[in-house]
C-alpha positions in Angstrom: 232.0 175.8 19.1 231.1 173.9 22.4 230.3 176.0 25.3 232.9 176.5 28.2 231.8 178.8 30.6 229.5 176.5 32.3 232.8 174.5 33.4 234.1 174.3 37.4 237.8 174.3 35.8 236.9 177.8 33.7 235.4 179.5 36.1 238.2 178.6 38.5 241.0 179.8 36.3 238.8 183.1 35.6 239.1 183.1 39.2 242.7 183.1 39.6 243.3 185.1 36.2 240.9 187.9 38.2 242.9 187.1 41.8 246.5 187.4 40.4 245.3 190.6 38.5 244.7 192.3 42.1 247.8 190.7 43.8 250.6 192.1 40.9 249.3 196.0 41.1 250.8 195.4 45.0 254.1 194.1 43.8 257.2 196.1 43.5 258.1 198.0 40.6 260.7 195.3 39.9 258.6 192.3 40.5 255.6 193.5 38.8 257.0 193.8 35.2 259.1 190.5 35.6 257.9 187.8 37.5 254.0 189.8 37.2 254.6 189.6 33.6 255.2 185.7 33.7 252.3 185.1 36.4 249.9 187.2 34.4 250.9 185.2 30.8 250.6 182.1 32.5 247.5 182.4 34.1 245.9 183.4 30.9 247.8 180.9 29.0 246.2 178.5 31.7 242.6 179.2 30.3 243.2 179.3 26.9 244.7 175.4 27.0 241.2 175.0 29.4 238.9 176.4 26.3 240.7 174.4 23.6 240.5 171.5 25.4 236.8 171.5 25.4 236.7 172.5 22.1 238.4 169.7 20.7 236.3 167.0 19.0 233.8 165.1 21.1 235.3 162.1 19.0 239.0 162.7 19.0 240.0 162.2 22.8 243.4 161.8 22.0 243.5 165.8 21.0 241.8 166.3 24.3 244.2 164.4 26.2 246.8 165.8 24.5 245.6 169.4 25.4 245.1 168.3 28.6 248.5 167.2 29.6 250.0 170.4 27.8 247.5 172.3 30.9 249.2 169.7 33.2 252.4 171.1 32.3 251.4 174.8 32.4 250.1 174.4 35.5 253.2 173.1 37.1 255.1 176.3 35.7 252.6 178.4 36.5 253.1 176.9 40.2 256.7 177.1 40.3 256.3 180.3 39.2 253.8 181.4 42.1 256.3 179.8 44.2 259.0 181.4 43.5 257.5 184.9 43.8 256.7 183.6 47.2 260.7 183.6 47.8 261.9 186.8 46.8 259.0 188.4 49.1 256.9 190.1 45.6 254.0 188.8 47.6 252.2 191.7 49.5 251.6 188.9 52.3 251.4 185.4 52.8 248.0 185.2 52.4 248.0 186.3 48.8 250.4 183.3 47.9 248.7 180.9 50.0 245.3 182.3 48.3 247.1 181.7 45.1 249.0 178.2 45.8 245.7 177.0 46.9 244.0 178.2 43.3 246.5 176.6 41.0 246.4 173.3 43.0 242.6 173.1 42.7 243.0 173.8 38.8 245.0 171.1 38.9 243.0 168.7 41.0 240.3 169.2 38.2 242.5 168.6 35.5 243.6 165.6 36.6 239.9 164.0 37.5 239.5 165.9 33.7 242.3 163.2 32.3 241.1 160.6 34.6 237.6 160.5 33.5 238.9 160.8 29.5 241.0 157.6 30.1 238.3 155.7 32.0 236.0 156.7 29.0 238.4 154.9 26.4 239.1 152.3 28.7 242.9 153.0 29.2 244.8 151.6 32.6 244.9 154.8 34.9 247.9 155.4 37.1 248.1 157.4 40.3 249.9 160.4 40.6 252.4 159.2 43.4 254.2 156.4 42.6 254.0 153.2 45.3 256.7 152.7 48.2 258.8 151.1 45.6 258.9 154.0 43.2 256.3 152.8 40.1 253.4 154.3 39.4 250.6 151.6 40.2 247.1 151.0 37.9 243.8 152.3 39.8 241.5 149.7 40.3 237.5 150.4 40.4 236.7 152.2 43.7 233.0 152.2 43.4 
């Protein structure tokens, strides 16, 4: 079983699983056992995908990749859902969702330059995140 806790991306999400512990106990009652519930779940969810994806096979990027983009897609929920506890006010204050916005968009920063540096590895085409002025995704050159 490879080693994960020496990773920036685990000790991140340990981060935010430890910061959104401390911001549900100051959420309503009503907030805290729905949309706590979800944040909570997700979170956790968020470092289980992190541990199996550096568990896969050293050999079998594909599996990686493919654990990877599942944690892309957990990651978006998990920001919708941080947003959206932002709009019905279960925040304490505005710090504790900026604190929080600001957590998940790091994970996901990593995560990408995690996917990047897989497909650079096998030496598929890359494409950035935001597509070009004309809407399609364009193929990263070399910036080095």
């Amino acid at each position: 079983m490879a080693q994960y806790e020496h990773l920036p991306i685990y000790k991140a999400a340990f981060d935010l699983n430890l910061y959104i512990e401390q911001i549900v106990r100051n959420f309503s009652r009503y907030h805290k056992y729905t949309l706590g519930t979800e944040l909570r779940e997700r979170a956790r969810d968020v470092v289980k995908l992190i541990v199996r994806a550096n568990n896969a096979p050293k050999d079998d990027a594909s599996q990686r990749q493919t654990v990877l983009q599942q944690l892309r897609e957990e990651l978006e929920q998990l920001k919708l859902t941080v947003r959206l506890c932002k709009e019905v006010k279960a925040f304490h204050n505005f710090k504790s969702y900026q604190v929080a916005i600001n957590q998940v968009i790091t994970l996901s920063k990593q995560n990408e330059g995690w996917l990047k540096s897989l497909s650079q590895a096998n030496g598929q085409v890359v494409f950035d995140e935001e597509p070009a002025a004309d809407g399609r995704s364009q193929p990263q050159t070399d910036r080095a």
